[in-house]
N, CA, C and O atoms as a GROMACS GRO file, in nm:
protein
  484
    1UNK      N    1   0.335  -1.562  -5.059
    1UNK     CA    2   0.318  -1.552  -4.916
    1UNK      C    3   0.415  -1.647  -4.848
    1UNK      O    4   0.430  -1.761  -4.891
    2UNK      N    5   0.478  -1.603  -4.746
    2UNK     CA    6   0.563  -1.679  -4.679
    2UNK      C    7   0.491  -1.765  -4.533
    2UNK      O    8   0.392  -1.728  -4.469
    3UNK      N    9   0.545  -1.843  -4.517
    3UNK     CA   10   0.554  -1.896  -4.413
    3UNK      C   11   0.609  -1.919  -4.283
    3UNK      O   12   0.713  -1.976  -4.316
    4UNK      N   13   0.610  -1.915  -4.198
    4UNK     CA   14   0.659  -1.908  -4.034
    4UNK      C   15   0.738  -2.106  -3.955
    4UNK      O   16   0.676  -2.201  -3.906
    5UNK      N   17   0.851  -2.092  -3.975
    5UNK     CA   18   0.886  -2.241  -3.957
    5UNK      C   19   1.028  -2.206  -3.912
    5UNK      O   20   1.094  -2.111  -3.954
    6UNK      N   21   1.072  -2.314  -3.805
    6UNK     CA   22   1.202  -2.302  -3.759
    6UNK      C   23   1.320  -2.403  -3.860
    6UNK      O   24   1.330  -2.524  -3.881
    7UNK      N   25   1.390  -2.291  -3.901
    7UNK     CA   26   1.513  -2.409  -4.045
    7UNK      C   27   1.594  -2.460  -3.926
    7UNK      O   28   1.712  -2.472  -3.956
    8UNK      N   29   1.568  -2.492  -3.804
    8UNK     CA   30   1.683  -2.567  -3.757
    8UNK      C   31   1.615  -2.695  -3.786
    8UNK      O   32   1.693  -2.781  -3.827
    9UNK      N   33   1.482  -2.734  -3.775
    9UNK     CA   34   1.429  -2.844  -3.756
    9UNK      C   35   1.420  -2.928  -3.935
    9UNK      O   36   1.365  -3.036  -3.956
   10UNK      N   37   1.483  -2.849  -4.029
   10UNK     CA   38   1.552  -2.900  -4.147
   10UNK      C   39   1.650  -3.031  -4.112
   10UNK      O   40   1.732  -3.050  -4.022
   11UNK      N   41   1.600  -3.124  -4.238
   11UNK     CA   42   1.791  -3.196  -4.277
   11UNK      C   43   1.876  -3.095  -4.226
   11UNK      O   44   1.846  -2.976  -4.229
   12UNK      N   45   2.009  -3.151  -4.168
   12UNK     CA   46   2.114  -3.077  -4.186
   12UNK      C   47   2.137  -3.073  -4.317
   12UNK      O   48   2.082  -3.136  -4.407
   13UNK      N   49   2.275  -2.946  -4.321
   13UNK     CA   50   2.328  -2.893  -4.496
   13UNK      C   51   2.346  -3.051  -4.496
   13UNK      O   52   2.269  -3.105  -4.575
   14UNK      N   53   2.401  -3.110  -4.449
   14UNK     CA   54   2.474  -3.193  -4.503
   14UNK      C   55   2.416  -3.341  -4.409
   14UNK      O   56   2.410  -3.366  -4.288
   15UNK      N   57   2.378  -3.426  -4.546
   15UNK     CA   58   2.323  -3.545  -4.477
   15UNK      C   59   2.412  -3.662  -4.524
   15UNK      O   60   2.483  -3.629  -4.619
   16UNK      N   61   2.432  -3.816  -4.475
   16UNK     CA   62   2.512  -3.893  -4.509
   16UNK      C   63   2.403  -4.028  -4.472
   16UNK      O   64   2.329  -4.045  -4.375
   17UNK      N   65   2.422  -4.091  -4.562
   17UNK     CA   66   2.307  -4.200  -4.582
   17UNK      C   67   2.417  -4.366  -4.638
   17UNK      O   68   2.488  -4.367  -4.739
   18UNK      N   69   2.409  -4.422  -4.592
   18UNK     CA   70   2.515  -4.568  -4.667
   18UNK      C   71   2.613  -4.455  -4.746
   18UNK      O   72   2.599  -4.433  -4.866
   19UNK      N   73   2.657  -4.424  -4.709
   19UNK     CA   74   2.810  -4.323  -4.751
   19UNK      C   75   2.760  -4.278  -4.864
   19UNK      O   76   2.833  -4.291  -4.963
   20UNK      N   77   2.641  -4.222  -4.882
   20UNK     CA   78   2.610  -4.087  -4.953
   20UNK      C   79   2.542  -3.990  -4.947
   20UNK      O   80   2.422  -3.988  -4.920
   21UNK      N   81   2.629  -3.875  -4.978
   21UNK     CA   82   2.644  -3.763  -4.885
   21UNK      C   83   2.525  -3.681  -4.986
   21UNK      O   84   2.522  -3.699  -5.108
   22UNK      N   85   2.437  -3.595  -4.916
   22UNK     CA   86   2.363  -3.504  -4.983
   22UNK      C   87   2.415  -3.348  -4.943
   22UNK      O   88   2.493  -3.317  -4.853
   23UNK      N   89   2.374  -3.297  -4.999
   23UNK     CA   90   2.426  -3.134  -4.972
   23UNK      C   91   2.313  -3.035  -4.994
   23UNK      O   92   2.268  -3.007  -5.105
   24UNK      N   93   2.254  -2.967  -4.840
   24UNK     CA   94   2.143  -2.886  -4.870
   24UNK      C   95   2.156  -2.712  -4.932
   24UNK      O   96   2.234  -2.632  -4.879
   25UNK      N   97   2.066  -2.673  -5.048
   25UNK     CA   98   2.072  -2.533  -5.067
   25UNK      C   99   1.977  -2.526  -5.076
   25UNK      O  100   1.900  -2.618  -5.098
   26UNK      N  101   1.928  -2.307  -5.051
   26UNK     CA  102   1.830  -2.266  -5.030
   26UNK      C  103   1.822  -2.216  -5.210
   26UNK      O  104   1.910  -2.145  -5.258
   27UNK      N  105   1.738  -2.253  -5.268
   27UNK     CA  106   1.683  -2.169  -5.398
   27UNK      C  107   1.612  -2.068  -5.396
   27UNK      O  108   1.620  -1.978  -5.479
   28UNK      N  109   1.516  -2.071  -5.278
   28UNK     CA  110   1.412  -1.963  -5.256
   28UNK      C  111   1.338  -1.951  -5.166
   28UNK      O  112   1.316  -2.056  -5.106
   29UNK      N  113   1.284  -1.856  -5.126
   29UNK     CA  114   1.236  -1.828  -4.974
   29UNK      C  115   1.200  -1.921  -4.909
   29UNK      O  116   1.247  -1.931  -4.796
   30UNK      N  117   1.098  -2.027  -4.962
   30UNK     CA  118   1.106  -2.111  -4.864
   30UNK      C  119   1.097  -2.264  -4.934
   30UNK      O  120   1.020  -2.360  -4.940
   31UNK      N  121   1.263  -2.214  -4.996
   31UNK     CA  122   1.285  -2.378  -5.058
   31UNK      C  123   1.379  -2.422  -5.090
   31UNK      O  124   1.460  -2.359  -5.157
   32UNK      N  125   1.398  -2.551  -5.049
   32UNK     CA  126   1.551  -2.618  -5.029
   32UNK      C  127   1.590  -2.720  -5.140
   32UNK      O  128   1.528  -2.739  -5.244
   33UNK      N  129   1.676  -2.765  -5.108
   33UNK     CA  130   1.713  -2.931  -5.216
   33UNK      C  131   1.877  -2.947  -5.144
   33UNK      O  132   1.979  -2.881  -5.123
   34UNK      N  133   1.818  -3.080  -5.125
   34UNK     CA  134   1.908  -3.192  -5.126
   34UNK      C  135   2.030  -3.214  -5.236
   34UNK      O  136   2.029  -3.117  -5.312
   35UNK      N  137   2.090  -3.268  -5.256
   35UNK     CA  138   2.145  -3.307  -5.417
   35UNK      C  139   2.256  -3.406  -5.382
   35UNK      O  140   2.307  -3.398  -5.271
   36UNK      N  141   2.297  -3.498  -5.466
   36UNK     CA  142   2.372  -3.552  -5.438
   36UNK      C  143   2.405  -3.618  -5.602
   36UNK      O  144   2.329  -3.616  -5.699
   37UNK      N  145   2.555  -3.679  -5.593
   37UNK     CA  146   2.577  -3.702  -5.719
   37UNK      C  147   2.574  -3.896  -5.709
   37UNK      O  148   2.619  -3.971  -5.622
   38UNK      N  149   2.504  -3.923  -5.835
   38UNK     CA  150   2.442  -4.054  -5.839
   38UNK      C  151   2.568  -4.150  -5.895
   38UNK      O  152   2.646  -4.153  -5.990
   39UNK      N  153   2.539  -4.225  -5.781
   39UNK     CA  154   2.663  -4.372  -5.808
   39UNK      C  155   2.666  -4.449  -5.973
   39UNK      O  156   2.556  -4.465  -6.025
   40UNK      N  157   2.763  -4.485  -6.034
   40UNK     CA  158   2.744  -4.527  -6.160
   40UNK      C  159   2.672  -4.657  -6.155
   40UNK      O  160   2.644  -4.716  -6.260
   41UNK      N  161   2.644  -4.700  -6.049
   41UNK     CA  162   2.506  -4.825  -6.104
   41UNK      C  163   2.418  -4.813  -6.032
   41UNK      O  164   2.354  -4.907  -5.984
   42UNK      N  165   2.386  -4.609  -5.996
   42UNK     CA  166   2.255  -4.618  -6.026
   42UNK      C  167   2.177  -4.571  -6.146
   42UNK      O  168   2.068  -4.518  -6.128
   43UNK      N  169   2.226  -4.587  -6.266
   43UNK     CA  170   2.138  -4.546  -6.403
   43UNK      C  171   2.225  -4.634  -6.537
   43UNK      O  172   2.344  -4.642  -6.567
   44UNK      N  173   2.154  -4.665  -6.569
   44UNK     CA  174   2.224  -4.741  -6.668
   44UNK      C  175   2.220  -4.721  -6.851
   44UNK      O  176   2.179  -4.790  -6.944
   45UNK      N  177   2.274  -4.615  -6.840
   45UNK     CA  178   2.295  -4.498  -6.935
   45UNK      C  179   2.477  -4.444  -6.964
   45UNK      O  180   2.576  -4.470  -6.894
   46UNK      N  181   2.469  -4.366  -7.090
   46UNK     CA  182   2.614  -4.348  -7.084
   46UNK      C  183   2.613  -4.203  -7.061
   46UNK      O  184   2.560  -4.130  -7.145
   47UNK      N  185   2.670  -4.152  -6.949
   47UNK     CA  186   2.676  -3.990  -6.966
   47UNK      C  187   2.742  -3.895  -7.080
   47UNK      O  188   2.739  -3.774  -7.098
   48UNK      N  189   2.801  -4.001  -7.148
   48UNK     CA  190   2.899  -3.901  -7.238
   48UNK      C  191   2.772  -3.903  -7.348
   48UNK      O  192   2.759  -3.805  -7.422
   49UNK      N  193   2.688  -4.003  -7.358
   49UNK     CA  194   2.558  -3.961  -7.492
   49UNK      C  195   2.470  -3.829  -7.457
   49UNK      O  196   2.394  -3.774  -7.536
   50UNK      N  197   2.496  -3.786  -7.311
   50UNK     CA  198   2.412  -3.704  -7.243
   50UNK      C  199   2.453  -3.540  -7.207
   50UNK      O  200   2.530  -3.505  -7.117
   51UNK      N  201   2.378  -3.449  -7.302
   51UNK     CA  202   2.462  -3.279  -7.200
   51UNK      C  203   2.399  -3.262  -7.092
   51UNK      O  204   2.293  -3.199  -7.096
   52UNK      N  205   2.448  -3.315  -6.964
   52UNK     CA  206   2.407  -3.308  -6.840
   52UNK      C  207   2.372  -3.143  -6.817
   52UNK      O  208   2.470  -3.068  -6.807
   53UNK      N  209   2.261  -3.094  -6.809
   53UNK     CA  210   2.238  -2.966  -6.732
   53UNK      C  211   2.207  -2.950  -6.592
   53UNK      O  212   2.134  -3.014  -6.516
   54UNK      N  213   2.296  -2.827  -6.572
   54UNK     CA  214   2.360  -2.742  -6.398
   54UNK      C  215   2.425  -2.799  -6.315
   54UNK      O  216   2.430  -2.766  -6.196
   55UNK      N  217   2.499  -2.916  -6.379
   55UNK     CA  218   2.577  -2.996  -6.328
   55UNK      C  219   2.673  -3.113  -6.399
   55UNK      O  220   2.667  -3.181  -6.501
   56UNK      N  221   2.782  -3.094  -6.268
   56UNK     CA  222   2.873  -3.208  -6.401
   56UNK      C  223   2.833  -3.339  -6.446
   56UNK      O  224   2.836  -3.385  -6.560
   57UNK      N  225   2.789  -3.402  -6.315
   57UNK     CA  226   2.738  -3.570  -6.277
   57UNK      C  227   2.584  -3.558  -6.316
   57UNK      O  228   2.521  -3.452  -6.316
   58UNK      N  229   2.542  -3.658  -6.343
   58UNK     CA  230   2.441  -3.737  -6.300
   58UNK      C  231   2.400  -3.713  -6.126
   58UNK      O  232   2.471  -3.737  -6.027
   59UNK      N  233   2.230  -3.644  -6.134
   59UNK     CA  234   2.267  -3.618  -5.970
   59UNK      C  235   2.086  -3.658  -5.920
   59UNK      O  236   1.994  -3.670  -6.001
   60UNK      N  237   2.077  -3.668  -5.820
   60UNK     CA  238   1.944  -3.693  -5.728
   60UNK      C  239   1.925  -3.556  -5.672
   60UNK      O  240   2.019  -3.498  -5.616
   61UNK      N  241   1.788  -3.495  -5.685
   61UNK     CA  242   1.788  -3.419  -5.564
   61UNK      C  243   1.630  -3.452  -5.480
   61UNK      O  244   1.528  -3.505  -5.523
   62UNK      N  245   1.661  -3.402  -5.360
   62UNK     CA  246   1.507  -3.406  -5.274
   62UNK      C  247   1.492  -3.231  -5.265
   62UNK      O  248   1.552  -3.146  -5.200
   63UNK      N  249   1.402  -3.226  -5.345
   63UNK     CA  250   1.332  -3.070  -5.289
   63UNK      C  251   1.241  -3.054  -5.152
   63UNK      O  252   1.194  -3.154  -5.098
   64UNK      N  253   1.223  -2.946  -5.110
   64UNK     CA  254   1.108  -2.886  -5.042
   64UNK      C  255   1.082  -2.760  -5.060
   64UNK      O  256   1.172  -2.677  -5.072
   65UNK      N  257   0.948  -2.730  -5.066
   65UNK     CA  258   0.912  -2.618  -5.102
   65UNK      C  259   0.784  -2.608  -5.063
   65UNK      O  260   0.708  -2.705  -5.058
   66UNK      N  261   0.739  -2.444  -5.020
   66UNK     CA  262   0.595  -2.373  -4.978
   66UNK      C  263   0.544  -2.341  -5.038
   66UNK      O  264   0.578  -2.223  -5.046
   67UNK      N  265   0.438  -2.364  -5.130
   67UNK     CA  266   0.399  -2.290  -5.264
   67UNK      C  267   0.216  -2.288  -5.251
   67UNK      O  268   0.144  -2.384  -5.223
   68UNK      N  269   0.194  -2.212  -5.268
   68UNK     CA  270   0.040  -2.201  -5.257
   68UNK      C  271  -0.028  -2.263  -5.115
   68UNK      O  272  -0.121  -2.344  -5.113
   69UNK      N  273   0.038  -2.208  -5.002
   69UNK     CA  274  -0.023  -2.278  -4.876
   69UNK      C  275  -0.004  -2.420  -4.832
   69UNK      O  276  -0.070  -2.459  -4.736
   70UNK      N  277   0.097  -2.518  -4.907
   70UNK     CA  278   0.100  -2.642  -4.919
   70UNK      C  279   0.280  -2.651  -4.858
   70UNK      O  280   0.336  -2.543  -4.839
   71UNK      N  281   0.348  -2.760  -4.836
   71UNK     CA  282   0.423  -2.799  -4.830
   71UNK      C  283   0.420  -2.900  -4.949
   71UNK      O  284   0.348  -2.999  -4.954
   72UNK      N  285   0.533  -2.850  -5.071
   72UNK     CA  286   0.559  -2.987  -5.183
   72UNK      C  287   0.706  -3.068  -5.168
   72UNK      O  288   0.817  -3.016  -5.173
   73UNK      N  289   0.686  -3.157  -5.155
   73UNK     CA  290   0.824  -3.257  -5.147
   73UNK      C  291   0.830  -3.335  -5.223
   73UNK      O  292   0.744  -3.423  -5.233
   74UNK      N  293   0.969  -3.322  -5.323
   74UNK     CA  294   0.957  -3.422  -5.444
   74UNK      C  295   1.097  -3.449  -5.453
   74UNK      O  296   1.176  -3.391  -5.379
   75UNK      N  297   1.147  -3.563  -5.569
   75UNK     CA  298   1.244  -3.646  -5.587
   75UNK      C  299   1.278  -3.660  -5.720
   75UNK      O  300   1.208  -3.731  -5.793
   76UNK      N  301   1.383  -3.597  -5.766
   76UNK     CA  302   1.404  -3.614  -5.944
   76UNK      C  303   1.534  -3.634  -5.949
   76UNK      O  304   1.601  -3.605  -5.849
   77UNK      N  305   1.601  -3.689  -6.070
   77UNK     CA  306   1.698  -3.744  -6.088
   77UNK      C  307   1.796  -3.686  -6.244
   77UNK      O  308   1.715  -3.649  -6.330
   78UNK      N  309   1.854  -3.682  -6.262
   78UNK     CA  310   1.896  -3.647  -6.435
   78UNK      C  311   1.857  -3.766  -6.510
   78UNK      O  312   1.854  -3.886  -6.484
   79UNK      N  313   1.828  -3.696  -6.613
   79UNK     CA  314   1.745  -3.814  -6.717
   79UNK      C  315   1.836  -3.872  -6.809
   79UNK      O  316   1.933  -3.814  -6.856
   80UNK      N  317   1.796  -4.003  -6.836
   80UNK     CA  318   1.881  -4.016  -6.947
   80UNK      C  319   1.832  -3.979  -7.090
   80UNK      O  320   1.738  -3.907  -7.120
   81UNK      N  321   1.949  -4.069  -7.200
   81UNK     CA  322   1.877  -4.018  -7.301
   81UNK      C  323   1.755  -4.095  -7.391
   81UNK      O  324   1.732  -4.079  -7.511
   82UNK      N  325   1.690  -4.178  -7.300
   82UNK     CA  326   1.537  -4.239  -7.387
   82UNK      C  327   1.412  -4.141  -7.260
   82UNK      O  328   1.294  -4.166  -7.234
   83UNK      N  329   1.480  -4.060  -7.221
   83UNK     CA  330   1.386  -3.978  -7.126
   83UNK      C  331   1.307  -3.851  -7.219
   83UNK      O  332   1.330  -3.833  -7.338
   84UNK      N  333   1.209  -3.769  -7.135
   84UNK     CA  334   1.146  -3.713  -7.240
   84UNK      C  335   1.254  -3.564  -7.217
   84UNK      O  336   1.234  -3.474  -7.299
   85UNK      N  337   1.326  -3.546  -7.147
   85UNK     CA  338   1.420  -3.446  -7.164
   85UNK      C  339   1.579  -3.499  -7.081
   85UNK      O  340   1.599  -3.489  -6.960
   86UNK      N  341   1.651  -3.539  -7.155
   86UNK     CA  342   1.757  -3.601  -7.156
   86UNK      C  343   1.848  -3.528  -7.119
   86UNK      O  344   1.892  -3.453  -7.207
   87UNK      N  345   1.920  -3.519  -6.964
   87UNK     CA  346   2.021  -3.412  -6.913
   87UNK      C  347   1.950  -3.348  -6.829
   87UNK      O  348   2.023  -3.305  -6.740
   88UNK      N  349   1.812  -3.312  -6.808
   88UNK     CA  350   1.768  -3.288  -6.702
   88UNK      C  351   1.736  -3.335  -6.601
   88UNK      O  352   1.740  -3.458  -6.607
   89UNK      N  353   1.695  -3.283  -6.471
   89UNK     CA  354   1.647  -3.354  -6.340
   89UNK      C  355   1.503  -3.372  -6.360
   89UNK      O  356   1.438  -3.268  -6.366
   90UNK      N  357   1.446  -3.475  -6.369
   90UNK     CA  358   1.329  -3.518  -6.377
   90UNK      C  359   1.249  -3.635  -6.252
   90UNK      O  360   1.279  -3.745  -6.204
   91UNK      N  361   1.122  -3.529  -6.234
   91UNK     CA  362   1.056  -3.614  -6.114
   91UNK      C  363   1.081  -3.779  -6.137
   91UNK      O  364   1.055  -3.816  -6.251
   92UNK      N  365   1.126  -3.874  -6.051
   92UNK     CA  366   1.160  -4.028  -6.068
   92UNK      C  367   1.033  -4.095  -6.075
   92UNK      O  368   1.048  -4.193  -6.148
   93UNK      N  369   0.891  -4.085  -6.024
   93UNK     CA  370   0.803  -4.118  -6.024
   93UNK      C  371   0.722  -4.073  -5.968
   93UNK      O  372   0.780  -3.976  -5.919
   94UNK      N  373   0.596  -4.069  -5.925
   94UNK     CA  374   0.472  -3.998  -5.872
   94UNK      C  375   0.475  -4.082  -5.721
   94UNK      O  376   0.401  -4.016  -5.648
   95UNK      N  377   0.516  -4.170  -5.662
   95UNK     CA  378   0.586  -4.196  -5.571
   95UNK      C  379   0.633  -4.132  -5.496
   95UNK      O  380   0.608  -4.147  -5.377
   96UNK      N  381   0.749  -4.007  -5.559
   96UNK     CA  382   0.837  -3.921  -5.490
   96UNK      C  383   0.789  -3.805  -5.514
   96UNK      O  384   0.865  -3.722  -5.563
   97UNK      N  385   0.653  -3.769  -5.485
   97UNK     CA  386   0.594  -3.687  -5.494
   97UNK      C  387   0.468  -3.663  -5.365
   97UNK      O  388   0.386  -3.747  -5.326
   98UNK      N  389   0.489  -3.508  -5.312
   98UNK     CA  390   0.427  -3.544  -5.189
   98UNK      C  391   0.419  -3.373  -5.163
   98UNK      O  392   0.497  -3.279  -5.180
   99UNK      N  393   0.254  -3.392  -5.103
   99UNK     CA  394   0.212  -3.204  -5.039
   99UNK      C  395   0.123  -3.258  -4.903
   99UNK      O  396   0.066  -3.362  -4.867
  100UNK      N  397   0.140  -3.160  -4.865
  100UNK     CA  398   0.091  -3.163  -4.737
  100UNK      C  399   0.060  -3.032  -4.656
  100UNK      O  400   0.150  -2.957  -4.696
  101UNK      N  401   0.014  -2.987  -4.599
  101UNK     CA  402   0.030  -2.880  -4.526
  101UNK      C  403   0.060  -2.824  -4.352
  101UNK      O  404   0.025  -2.730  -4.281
  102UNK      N  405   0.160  -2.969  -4.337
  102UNK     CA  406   0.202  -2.969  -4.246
  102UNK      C  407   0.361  -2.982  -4.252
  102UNK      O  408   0.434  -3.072  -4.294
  103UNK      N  409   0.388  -2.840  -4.184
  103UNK     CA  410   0.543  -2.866  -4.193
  103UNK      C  411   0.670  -2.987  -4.135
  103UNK      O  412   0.785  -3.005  -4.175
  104UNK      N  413   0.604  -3.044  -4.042
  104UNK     CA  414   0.679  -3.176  -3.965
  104UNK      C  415   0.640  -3.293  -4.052
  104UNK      O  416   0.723  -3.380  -4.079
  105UNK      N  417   0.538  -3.296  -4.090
  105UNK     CA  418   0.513  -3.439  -4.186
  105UNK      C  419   0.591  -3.375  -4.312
  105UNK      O  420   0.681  -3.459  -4.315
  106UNK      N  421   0.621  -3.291  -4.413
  106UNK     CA  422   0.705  -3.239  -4.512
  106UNK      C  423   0.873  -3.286  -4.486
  106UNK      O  424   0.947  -3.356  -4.554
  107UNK      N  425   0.902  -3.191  -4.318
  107UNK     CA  426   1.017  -3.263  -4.331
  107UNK      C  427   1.030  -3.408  -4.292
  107UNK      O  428   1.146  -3.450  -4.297
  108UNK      N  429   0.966  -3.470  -4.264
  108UNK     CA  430   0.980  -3.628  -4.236
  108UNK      C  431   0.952  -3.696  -4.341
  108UNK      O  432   0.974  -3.816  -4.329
  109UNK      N  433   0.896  -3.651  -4.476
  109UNK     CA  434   0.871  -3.687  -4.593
  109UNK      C  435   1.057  -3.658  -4.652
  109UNK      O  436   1.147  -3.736  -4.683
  110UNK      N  437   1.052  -3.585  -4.649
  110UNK     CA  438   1.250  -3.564  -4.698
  110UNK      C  439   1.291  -3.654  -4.657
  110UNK      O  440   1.328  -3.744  -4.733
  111UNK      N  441   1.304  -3.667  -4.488
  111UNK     CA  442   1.431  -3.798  -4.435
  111UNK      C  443   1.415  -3.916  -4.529
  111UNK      O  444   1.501  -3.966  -4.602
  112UNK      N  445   1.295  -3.950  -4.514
  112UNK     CA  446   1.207  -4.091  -4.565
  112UNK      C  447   1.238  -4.072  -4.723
  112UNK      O  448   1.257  -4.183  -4.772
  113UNK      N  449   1.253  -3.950  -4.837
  113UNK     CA  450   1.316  -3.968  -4.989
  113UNK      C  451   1.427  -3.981  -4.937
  113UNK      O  452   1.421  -4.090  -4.880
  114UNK      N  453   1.547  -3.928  -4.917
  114UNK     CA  454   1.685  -3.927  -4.876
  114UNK      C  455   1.733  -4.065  -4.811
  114UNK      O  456   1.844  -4.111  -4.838
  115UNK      N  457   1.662  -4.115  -4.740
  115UNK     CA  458   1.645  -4.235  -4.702
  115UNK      C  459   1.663  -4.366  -4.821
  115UNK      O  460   1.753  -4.441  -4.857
  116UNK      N  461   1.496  -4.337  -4.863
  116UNK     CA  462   1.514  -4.460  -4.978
  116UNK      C  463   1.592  -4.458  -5.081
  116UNK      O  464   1.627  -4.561  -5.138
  117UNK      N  465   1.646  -4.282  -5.132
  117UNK     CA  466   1.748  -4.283  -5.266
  117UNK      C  467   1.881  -4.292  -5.201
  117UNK      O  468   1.966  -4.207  -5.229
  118UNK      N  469   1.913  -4.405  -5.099
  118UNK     CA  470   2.000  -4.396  -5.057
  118UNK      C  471   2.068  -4.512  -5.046
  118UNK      O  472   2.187  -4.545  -5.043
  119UNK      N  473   1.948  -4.572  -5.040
  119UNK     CA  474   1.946  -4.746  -4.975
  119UNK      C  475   2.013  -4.827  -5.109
  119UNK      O  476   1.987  -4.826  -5.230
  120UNK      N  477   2.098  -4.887  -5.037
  120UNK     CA  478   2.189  -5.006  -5.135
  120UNK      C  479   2.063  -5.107  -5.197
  120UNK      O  480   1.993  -5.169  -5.117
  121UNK      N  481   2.043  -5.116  -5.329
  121UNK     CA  482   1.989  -5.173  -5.387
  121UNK      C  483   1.989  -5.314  -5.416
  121UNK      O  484   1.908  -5.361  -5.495
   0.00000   0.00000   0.00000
């Protein structure tokens, strides 16, 4: 079942945070991601031990998505290799994990991930 929401009131495609840039795509009817490719000190891992999958880099993304009447907003990262699947994007913590069923608190939950995976450490 779909939902009724204006995509202007989305992230723009394209967001820029302490000079890093995210890039929005649609996967599915009513669901987006962020992505962006992760600075080398943020993971402290060697990529070449790693077959990065659906992508070249090491990358962050912020999803959103409508799924069962809910708004889900979450935050995963490529894993390294002491992860339980090494090369994939994996939720970063239960932290960056978030439903709601309100579409303005969902997208203000995005700014606020995009935000903190952004922030100079």
């Amino acid at each position: 079942m779909s939902v009724s929401y204006d995509e202007s009131e989305l992230p723009p495609e394209e967001v820029t945070v302490s000079k890093k840039t995210w890039r929005r795509d649609k996967f599915d009817t009513d669901g987006y991601q962020w992505a962006r490719p992760m600075d080398d000190d943020e993971y402290d891992w060697n990529p070449d031990d790693v077959s990065v999958v659906g992508t070249d880099v090491p990358i962050r993304v912020v999803q959103l998505q409508y799924f069962d009447q809910e708004w889900q907003v979450t935050a995963s990262e490529t894993a390294g290799p002491e992860y339980h699947r090494p090369g994939f994007t994996e939720l970063i913590s239960r932290e960056f994990s978030y439903t709601t069923s309100d579409f303005d608190d969902a997208v203000q939950k995005v700014r606020d991930f995009i935000r903190d995976l952004s922030s100079e450490k």
